[in-house]
Backbone as CSV, one residue per row, in Angstrom:
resi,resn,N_x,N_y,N_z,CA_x,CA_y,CA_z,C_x,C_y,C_z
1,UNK,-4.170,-42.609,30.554,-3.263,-41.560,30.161,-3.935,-40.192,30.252
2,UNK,-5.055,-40.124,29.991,-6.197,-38.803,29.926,-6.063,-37.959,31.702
3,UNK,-5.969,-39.339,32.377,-6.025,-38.613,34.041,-4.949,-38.320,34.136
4,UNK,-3.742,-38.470,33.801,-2.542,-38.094,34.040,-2.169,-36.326,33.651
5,UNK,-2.616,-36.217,32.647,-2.850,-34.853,31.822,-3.575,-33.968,32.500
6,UNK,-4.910,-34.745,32.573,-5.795,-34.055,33.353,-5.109,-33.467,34.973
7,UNK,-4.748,-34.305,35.798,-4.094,-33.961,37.133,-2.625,-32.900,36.635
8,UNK,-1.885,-33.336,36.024,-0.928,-32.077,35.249,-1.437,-30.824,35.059
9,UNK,-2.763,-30.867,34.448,-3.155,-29.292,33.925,-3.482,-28.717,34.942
10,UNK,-4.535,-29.468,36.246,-5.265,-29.144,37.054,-3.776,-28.319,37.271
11,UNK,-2.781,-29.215,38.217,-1.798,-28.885,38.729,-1.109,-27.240,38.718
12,UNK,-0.420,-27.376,36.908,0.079,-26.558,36.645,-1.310,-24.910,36.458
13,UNK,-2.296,-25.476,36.715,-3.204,-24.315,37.095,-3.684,-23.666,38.133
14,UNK,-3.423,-24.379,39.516,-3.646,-24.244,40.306,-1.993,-23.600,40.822
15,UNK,-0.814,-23.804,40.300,0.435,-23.124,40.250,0.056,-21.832,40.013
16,UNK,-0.299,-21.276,38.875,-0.511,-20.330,38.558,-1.199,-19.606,38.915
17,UNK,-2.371,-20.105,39.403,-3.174,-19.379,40.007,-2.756,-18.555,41.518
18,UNK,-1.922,-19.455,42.789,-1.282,-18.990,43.608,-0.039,-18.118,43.473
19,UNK,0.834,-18.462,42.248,1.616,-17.660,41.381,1.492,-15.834,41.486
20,UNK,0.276,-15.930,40.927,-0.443,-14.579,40.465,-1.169,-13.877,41.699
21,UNK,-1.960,-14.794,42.556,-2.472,-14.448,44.013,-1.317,-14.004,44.656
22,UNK,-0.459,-14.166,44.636,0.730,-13.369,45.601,1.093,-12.605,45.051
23,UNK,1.328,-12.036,43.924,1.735,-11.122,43.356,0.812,-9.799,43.335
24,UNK,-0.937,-10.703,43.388,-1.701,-9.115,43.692,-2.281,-9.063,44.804
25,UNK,-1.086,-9.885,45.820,-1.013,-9.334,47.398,0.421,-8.712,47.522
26,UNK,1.497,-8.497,47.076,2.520,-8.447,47.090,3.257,-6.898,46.385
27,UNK,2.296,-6.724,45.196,2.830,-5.513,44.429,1.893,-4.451,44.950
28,UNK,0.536,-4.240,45.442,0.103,-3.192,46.130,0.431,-3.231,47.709
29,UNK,0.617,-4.177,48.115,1.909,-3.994,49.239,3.126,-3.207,49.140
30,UNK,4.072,-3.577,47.900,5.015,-2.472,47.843,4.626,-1.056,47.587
31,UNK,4.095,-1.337,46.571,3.286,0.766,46.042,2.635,1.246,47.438
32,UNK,2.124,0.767,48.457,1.345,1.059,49.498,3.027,1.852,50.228
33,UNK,3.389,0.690,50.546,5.018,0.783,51.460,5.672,2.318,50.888
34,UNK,5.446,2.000,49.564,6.785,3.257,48.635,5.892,4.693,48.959
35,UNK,4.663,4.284,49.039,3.848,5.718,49.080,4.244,6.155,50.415
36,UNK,4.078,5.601,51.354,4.015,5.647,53.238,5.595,6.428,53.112
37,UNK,6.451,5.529,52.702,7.892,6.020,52.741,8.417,7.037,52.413
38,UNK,7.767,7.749,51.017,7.656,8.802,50.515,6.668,10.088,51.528
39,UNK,6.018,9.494,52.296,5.128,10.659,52.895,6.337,11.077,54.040
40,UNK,6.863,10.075,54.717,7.503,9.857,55.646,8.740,11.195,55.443
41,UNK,9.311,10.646,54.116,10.256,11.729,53.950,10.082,13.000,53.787
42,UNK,9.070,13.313,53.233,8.768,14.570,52.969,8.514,15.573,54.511
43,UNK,7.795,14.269,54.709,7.561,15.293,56.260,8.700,15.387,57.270
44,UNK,9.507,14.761,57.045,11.048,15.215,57.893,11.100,16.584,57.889
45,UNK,11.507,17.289,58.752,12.245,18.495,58.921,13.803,18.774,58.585
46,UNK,13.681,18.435,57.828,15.754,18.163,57.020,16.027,19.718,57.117
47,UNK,17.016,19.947,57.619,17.457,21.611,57.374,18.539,21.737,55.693
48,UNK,17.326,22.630,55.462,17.768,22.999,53.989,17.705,24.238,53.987
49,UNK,18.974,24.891,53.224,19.377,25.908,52.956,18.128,27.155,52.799
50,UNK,17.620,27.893,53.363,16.523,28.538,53.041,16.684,30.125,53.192
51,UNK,16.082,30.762,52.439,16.297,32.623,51.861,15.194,32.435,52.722
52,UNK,15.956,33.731,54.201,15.273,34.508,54.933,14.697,35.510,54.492
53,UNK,13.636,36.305,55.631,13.178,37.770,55.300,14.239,38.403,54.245
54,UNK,13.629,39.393,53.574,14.180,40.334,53.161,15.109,39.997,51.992
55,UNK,16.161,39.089,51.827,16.954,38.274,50.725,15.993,37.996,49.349
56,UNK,16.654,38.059,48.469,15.838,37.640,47.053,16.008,36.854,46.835
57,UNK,15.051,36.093,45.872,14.576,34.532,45.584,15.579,34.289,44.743
């Protein structure tokens, strides 16, 4: 009965362990992505309304 437990714990630890390994391949993957995406936009040239010479702020 002891090996049975034993292979269970191993189990459910070795779950967890791959569990968590993808997740801290997975969540600085997104923050990486959201940052890139965010640079991306900024650097567009979007035409926005903009005060020429001479006009006040």
């Amino acid at each position: 009965m002891g090996a049975k437990i034993a292979k269970a714990l191993l189990l459910g630890t070795a779950v967890m362990f791959f569990a968590v390994l993808a997740l801290d391949i997975a969540i600085p993957a997104l923050v990486l992505c959201t940052m890139a995406l965010s640079i991306w936009l900024v650097s567009l040239d979007l035409p926005v309304t903009r005060k020429h010479g001479g006009e006040a702020a």
